[in-house]
N, C-alpha and C positions, 0 to 999 in steps of 0.2 A: 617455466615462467618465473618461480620464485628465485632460481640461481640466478639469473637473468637480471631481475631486480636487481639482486646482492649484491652482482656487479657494478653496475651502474650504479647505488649508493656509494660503493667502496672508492669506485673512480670517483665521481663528485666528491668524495671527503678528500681525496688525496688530491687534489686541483684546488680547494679553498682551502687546505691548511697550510697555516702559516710554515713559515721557513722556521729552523731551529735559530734559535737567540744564544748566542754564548755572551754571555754575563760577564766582564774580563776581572774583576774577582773573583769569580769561581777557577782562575785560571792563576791563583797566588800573586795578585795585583793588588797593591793595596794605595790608597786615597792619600796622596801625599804629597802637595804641590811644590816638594823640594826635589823631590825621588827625579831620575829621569827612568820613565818606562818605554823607551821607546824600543826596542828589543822584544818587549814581551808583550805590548800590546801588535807587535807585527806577528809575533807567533799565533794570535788569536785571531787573525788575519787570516792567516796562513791557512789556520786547525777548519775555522769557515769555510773556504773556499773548496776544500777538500769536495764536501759533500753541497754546499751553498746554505746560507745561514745570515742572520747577522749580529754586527758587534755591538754588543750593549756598554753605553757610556754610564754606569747607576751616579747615585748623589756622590758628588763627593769632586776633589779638584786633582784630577792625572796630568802630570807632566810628562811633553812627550817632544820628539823633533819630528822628522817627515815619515809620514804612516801612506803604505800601499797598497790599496783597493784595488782588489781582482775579484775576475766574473765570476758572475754568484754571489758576490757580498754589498753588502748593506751596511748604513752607521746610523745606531739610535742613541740618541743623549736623554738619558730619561733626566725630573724633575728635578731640579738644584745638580744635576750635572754640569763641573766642565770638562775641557779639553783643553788644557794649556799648554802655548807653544815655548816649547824652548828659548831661551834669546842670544842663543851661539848659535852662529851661521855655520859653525861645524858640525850640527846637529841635522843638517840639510844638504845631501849629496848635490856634487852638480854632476847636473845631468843633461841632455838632448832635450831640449826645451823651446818655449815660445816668449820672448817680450817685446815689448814697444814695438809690434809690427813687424818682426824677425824671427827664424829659425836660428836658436845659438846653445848653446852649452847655458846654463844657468840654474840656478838653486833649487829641488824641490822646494814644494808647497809644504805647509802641515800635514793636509789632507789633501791626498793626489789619488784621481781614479784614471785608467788610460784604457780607452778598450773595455767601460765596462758597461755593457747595456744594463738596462732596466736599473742601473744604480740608485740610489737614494741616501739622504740625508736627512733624518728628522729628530725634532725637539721632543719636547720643550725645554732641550737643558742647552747649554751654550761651549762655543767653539771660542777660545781666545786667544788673539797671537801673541800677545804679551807684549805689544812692540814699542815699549818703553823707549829701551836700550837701542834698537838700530833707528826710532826718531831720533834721537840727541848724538847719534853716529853723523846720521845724514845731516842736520843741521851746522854741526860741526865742521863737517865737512866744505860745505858750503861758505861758513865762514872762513876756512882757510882759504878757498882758490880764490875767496873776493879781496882778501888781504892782497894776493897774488896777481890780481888782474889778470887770473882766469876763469874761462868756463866750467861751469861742473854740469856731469849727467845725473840719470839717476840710477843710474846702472852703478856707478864707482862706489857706491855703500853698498854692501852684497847684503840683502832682506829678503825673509821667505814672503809669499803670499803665503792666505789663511787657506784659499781651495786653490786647486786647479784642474779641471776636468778637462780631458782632452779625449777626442775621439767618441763621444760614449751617447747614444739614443737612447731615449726615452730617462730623462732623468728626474727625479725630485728632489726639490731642496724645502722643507717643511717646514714649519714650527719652530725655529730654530734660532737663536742669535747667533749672531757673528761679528764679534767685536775686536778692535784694536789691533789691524794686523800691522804686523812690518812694512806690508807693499801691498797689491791690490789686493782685498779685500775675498771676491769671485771673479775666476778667471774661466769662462767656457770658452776652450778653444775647438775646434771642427765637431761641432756637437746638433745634432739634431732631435727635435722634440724635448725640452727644458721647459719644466713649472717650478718656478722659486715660489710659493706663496706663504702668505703669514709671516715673514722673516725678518727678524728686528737684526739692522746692518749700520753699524756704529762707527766709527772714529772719532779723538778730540779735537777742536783747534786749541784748547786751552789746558792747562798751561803750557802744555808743548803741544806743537802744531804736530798732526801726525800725518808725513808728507805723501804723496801718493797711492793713498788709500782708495779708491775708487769702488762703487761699493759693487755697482757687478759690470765686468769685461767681457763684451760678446765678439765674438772673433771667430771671423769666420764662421758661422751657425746658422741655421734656420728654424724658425717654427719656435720660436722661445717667450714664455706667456711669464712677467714680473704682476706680481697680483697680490694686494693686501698687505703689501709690505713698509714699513721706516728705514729710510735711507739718509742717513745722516753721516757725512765722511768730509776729511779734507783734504778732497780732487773732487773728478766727476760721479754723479752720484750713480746714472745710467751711461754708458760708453758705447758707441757702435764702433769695430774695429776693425782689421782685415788686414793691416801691411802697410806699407810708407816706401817712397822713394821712386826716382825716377822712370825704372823699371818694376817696380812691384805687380804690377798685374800681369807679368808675363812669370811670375814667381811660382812656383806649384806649391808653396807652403799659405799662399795667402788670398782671398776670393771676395766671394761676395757675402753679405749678411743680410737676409730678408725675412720678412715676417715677423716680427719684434710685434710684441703687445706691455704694454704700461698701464695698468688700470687700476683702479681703487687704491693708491697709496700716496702715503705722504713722505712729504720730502723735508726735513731739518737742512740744518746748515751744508752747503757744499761749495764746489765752485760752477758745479751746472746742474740743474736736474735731469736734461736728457743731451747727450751730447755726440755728434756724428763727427767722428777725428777721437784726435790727432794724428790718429793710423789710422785712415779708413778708404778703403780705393772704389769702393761699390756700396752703395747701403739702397734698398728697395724694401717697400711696403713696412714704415715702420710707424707706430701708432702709441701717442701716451694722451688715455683719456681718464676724465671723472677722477682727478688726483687733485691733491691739497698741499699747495708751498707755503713754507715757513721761513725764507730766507731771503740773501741780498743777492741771488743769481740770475742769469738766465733761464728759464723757462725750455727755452731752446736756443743750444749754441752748434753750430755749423762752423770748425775749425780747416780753414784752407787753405794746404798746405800750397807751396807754390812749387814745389820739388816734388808733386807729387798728381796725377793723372786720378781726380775725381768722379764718382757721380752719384747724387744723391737723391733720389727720389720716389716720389710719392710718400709724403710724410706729413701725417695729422698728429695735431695736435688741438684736444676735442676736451669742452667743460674741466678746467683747469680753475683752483679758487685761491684766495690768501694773498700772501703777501712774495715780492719778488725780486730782483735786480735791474730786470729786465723783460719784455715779452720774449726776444729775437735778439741774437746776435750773428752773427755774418761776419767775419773779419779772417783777414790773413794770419797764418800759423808758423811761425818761423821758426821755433825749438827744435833744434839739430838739424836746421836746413842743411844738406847736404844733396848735390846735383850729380857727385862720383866723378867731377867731370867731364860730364856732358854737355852736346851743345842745346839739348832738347828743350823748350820750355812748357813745360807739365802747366795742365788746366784744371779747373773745376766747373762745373754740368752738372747747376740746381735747378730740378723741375718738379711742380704741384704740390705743392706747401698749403695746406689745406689748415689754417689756424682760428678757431671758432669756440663761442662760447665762454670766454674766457674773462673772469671778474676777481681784477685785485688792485691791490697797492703796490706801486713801482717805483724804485727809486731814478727810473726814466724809462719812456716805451721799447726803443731797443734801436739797434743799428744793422743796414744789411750793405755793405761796402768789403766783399770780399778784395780777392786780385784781380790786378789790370785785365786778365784773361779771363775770368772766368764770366761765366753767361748765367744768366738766373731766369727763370722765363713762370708763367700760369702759379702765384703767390698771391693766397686769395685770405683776406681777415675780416670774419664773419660775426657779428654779434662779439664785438670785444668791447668790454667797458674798464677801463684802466684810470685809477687815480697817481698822480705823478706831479715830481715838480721840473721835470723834465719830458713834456708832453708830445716834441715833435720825435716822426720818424728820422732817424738821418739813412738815409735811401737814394743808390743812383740807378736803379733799374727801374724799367720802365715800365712791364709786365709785373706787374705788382695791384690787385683790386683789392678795395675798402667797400663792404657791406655790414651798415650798420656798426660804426665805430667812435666809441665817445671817450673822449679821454680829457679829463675835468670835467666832465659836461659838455662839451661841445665838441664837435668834428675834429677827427686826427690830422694834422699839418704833414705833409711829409718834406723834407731838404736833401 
């Protein structure tokens, strides 16, 4: 009986004890935000994974380029830690990658996990991309092609993102800032079961705009809970994503995105705080409640590609407060329309728009006039009270209900 016990304690201890922590100064790393470590904080990596472990960020500021998370490992930024990114794009392989709704070659991330379950990311010390240098690349850039009366992408500046998780269930991103990146911000691509919570997620607009920053990319994912977090970036702040392009849903790289949660956080300056596009071929069950705007954007923005086979639906937007740009936006999406040639004309298919509870200040109520094709049907706005000096909807669908909506004090107008 007592062997028996002894067992059973020894198993229970060995199930709650923690994983081993490798400390990456204990590893001849020293705190030097000129040094680059990137070499030898992947050897800590590495020394991890052997047995599973994870890599301790302590105080102090590491320079690093793209670092590789494999199963079994974990990243802790302890207190007054950073993690600073390189700001040479030669510091970042390219590699077999994901952007703007595409399988292609392109740049790691700082921090890239692929294939890693149970992975994790926690604070409370902070993640920085440094991205000074490729904002005033891409700006530049941009003024050159407009000298030229050309287009620019935003692909032709090469910029790492701050994460990028591909592949990997059950994730945490914790306690953590994550500030300044080069290019998007969080990137989950085919990822199932993601909690980002507590996570302060930054960009500037000032004094350099820092361009396409979005602060987390859901792509392709299910089951992904945003909670407690500051989302201040300049792009979108929330992204639903999945692919673009005439054929994109016959793509095997790109799907559907459902079950999305948004809850308890506030949202600083952006260009939207939840936004379904500019890639997006499928978005179901997606929900942002009990959050608080501080800016001049949408609320919710629905970008509609017209080169591109939509649908979006079932999407609440529930107890939303502050101040905003808009409630609703609805418009065509034309950024790198591209048809490849086809004769096809690609639609969008918006159904149950569930928008309620919602009390702020607008710098107008919102507009829903996608493309000629697309269909918008059961758009129901429930207990909205909106101050605005632009009070009417401008609205040409027909399926569209008003319950309980005051905007100045008096009944919403729709045009």
């Amino acid at each position: 009986m007592k062997q028996t016990l002894l067992l059973f304690c020894l198993l229970l201890s060995m199930g709650t004890a923690r994983s081993q922590d490798y400390i990456i100064t204990k590893f001849g790393i020293k705190a030097d935000s000129t040094k680059l470590n990137t070499a030898a904080i992947q050897r800590v990596i590495d020394k991890a994974a052997v047995k599973g472990g994870t890599v301790v960020i302590p105080k102090g500021t590491f320079l690093s380029g793209a670092l590789f998370f494999k199963p079994g490992t974990k990243l802790k930024l302890m207190e007054g830690a950073v993690l600073k990114g390189s700001d040479d794009i030669k510091d970042y392989p390219l590699l077999p990658s994901r952007m703007e709704g595409q399988n292609l070659d392109y740049y790691a991330a700082l921090v890239n996990a692929y294939k890693v379950d149970n992975f994790s990311i926690t604070g409370p010390g902070s993640i920085n991309g440094n991205g000074l240098r490729f904002w005033k690349a891409f700006w530049a850039n941009r003024e050159e092609k407009a000298k030229l009366k050309q287009p620019a992408t935003n692909l032709e500046v090469h910029r790492p993102r701050l994460l990028f998780i591909w592949g990997c269930n059950d994730v945490t991103i914790k306690d953590v800032k994550l500030h300044n990146s080069g290019f998007w911000t969080t990137h989950l691509y085919q990822c199932k079961n993601v909690l980002m919570d507590n996570c302060d997620i930054r960009s500037p607009f000032r004094p350099v705009k820092a361009p396409s920053t979005d602060g987390v990319d859901i792509d392709v994912c299910s089951k992904v809970t945003i909670r407690n977090c500051y989302i201040s970036v300049n792009d979108d702040a929330v992204c639903i994503k999945g692919g673009k392009g005439v054929d994109a849903q016959n793509l095997p790289g790109n799907g559907i995105v459902e079950d999305v949660l948004v809850e308890n956080c506030t949202f600083g300056e952006a260009h939207s705080t939840l936004t379904l596009g500019s890639e997006c071929i499928h978005a179901r069950n997606i929900t942002i409640r009990n959050c608080k705007v501080a800016n001049t954007c949408p609320i919710l923005r629905l970008k509609m590609r017209p080169d591109t086979y939509q649908l979006f639906e079932n999407i609440t937007v529930d107890n939303i407060t502050g101040s905003c740009g808009s409630v609703i936006l609805i418009n065509p999406w034309k950024q790198f329309f591209d048809l490849k040639g086809s004769t096809e004309k690609p639609f969008g298919t918006i159904k149950n728009i569930k928008i309620s509870n919602i009390n702020v200040q607008a710098e107008s109520f919102g507009v829903m006039e996608g493309n000629p094709n697309d269909t918008v049907a059961d758009v129901v706005f429930r207990n909205v009270t909106v101050t605005t000096k632009s009070p009417a909807l401008q609205n040409k669908y027909k399926d569209v209900k008003v319950e309980n909506v005051s905007v100045n004090g008096a009944p919403l107008i729709m045009k």
